[in-house]
Backbone as numpy.savetxt, mean C-alpha at the origin, in Angstrom:
# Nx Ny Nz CAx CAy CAz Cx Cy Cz
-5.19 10.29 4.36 -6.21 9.34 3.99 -7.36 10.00 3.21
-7.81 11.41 3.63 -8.44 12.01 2.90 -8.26 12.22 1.52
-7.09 12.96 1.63 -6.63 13.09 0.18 -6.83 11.55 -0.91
-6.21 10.44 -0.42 -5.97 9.34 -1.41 -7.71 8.80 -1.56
-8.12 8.87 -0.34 -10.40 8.38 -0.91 -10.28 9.47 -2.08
-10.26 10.77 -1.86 -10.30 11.85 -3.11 -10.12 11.12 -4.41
-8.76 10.79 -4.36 -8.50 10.57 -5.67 -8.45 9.70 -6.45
-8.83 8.56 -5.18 -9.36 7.33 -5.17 -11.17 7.46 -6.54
-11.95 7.85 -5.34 -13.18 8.09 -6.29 -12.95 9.29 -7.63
-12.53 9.69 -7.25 -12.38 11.08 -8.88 -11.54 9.54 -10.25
-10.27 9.05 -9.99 -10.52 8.09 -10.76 -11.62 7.08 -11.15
-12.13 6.82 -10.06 -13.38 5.49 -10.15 -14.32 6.35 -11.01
-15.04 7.92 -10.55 -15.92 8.25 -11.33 -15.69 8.54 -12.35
-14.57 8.22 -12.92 -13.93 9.01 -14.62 -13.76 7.89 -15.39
-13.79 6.12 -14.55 -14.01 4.70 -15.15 -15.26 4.64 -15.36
-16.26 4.87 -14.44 -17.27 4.51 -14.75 -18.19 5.36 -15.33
-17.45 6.68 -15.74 -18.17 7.92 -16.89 -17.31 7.91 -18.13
-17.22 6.78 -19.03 -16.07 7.19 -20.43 -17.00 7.88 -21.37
-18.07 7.77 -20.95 -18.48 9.19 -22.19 -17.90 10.79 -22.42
-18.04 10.89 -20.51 -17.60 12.12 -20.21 -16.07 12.54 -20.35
-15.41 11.44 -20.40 -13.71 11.20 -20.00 -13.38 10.47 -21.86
-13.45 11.32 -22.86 -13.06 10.94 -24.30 -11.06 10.39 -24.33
-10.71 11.56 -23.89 -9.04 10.66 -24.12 -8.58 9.99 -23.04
-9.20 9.92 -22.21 -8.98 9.07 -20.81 -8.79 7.36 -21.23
-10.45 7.33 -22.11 -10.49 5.82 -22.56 -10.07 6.04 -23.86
-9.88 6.31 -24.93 -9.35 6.08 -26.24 -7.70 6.08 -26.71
-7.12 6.52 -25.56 -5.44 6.93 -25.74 -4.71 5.91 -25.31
-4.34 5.17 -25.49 -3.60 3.60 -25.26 -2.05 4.21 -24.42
-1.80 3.55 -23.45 -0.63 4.20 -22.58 0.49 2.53 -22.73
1.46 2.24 -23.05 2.70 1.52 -22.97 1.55 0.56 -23.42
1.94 -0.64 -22.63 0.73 -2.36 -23.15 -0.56 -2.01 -22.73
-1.04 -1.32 -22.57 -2.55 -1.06 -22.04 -3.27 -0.39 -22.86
-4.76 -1.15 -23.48 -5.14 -0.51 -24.63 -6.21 0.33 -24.37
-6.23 0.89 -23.01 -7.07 2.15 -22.01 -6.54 1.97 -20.54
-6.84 3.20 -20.18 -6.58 3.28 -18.78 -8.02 2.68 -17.96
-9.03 2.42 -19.02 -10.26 2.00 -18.45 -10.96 0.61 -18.25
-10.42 0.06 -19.12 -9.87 -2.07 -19.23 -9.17 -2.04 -18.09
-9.03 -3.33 -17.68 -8.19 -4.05 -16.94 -6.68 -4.18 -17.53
-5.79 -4.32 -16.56 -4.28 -5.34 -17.52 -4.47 -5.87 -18.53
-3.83 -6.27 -19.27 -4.04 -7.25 -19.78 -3.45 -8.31 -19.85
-2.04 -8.36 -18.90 -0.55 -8.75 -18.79 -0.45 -9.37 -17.47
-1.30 -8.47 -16.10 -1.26 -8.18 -15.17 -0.28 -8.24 -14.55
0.44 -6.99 -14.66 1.60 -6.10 -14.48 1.01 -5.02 -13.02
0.18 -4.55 -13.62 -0.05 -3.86 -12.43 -0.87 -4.05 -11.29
-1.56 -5.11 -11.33 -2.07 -6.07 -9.83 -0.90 -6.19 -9.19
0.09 -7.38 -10.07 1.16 -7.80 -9.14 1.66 -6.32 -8.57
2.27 -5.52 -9.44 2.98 -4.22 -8.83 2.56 -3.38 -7.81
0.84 -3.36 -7.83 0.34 -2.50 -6.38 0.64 -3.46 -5.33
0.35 -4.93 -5.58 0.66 -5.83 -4.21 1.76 -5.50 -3.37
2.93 -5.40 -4.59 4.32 -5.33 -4.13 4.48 -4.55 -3.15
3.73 -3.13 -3.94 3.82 -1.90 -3.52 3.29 -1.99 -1.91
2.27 -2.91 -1.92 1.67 -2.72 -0.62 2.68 -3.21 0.10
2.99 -4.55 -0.20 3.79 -5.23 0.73 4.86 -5.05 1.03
5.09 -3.98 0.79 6.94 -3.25 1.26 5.87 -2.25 1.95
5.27 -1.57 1.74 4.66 -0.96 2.63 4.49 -1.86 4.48
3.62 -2.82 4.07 3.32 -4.16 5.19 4.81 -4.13 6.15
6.20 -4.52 5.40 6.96 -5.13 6.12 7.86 -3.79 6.42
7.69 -2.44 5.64 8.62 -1.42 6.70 7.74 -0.88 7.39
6.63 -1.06 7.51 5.64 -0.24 8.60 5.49 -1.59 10.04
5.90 -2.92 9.95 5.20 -3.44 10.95 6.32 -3.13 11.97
5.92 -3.05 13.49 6.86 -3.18 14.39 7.67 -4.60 14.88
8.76 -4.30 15.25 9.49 -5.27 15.80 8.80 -5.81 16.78
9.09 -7.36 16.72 8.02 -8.41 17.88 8.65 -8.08 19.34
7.72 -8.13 20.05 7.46 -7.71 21.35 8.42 -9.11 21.76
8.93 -8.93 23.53 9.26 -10.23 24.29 8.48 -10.93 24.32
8.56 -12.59 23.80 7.87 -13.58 24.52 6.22 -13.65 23.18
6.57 -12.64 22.51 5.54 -12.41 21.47 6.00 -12.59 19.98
7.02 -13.77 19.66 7.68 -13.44 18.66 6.67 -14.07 17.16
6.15 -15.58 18.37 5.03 -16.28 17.21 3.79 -15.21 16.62
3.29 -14.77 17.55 2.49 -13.84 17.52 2.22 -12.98 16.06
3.66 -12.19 16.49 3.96 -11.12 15.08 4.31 -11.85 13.84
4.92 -13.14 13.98 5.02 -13.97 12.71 3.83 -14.32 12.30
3.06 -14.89 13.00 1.70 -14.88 12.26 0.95 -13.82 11.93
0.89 -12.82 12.62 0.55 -11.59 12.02 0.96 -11.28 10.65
2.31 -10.97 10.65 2.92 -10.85 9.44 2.63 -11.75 8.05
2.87 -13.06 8.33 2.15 -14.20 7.57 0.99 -13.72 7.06
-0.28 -13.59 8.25 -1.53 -13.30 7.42 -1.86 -12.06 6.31
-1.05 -10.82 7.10 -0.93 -9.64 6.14 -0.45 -10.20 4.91
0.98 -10.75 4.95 1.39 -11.22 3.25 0.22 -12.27 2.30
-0.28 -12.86 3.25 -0.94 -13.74 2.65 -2.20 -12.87 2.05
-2.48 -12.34 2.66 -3.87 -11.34 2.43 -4.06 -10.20 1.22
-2.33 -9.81 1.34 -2.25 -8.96 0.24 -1.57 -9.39 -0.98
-1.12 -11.17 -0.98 -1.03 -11.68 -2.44 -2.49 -12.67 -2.82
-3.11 -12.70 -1.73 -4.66 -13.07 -2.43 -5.48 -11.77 -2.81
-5.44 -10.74 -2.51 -6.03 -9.88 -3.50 -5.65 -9.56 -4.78
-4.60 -10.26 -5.11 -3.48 -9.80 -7.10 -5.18 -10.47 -7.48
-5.23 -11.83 -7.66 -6.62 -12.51 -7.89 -7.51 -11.86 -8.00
-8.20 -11.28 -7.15 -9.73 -10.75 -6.35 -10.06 -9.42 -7.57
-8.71 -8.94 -7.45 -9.10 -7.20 -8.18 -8.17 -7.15 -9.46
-7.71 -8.24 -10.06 -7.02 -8.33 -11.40 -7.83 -7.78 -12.06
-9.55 -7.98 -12.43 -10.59 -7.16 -13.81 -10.51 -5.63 -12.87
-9.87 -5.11 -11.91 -9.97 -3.85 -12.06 -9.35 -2.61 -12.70
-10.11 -1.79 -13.09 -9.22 -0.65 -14.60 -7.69 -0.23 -13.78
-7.28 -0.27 -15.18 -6.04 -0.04 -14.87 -4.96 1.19 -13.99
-6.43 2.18 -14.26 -5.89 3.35 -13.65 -6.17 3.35 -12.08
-7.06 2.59 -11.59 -7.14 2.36 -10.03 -5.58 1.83 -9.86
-5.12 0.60 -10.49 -4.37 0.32 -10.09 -2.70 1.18 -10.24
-2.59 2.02 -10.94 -1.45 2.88 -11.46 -1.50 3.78 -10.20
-2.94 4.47 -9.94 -2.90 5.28 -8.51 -2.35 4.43 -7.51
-2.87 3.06 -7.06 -2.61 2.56 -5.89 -0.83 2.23 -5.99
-0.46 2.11 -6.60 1.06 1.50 -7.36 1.77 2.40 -6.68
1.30 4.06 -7.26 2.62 4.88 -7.27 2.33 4.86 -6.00
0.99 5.39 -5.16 1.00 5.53 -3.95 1.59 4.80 -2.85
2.17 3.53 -3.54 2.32 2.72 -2.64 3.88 2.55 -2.73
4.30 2.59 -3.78 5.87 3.17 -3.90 6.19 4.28 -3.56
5.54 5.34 -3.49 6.00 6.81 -2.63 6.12 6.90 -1.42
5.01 5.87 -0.73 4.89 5.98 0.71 6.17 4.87 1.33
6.70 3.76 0.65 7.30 3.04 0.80 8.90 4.16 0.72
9.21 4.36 0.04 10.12 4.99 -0.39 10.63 6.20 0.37
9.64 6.76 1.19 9.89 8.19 1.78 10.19 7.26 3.09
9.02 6.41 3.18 9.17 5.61 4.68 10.75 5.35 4.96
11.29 4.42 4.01 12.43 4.42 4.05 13.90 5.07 3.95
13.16 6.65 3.44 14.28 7.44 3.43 14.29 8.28 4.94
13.16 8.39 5.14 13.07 8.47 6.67 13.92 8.10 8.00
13.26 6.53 7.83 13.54 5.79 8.91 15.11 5.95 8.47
15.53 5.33 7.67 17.07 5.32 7.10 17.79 6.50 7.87
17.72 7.71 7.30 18.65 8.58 7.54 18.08 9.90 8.70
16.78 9.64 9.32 16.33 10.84 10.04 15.53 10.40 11.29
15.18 9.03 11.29 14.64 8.68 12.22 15.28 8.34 13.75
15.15 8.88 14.71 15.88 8.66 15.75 15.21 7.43 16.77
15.63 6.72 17.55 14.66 6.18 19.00 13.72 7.09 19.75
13.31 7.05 20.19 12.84 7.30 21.53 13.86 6.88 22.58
13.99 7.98 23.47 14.89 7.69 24.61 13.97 7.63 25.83
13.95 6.86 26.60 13.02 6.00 27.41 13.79 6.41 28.86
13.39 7.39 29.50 14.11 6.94 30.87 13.59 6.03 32.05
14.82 5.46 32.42 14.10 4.33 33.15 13.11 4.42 34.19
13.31 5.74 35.05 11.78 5.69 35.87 10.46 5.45 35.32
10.22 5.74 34.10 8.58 5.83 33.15 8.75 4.20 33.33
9.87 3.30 33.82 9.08 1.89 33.31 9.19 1.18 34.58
8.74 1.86 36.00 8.84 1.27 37.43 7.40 1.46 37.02
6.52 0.31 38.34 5.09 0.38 38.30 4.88 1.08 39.44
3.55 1.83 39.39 3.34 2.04 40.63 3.36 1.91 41.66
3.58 2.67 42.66 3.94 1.91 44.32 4.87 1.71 44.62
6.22 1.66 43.32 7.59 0.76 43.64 8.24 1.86 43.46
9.14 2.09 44.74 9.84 3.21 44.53 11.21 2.62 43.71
């Protein structure tokens, strides 16, 4: 988390210094006519959302017993929350959003190569789930 605030603000302060940052803002990258404008297409709002929201649905846990509404609404509000921000932060420069994108496809991506092929259970033995007192 440290690291991504880092590089979080080192982009923000290099948007809001283009004097100091000459080919940062003048070098036009694919449809984007700076990394310091907004979209213009908004390509990459939608794409960090995405990004988040595969993040959202391989990070949430499986619903508890008897708790199934619960986590559906949970889940609901997260999706809902993170396709009302495409809106909210569309005028933001483009390069916030290219950081948040990849970050959010890397973390998605490892998550899943993870869980996929290396992640094991927890093996639970059954005494840890008697309550106290009960032999």
């Amino acid at each position: 988390m440290p690291i991504y605030f880092t590089g979080y603000c080192t982009l923000r302060g290099m948007v809001m210094h283009p004097d100091s940052f000459r080919d940062f803002v003048t070098h036009p990258n694919l449809w984007l006519d700076s990394l310091v404008l907004p979209d213009p297409l908004g390509v990459l709002p939608v794409l960090s959302a995405l990004a988040v929201l595969s993040n959202i649905e391989l990070n949430s846990p499986p619903a508890q017993k008897g708790k199934e509404a619960d986590a559906d609404y949970m889940r609901l509000v997260l999706r809902g929350a993170t396709l009302a921000f495409v809106p909210v932060t569309a005028m933001m420069p483009s390069a916030i959003f290219i950081f948040i994108a990849t970050n959010g496809i890397y973390t998605s991506l490892l998550t899943w190569i993870y869980r996929r092929y290396w992640w094991v259970p927890p093996r639970i033995d059954p005494k840890w789930l008697r309550k106290p007192g009960h032999s």
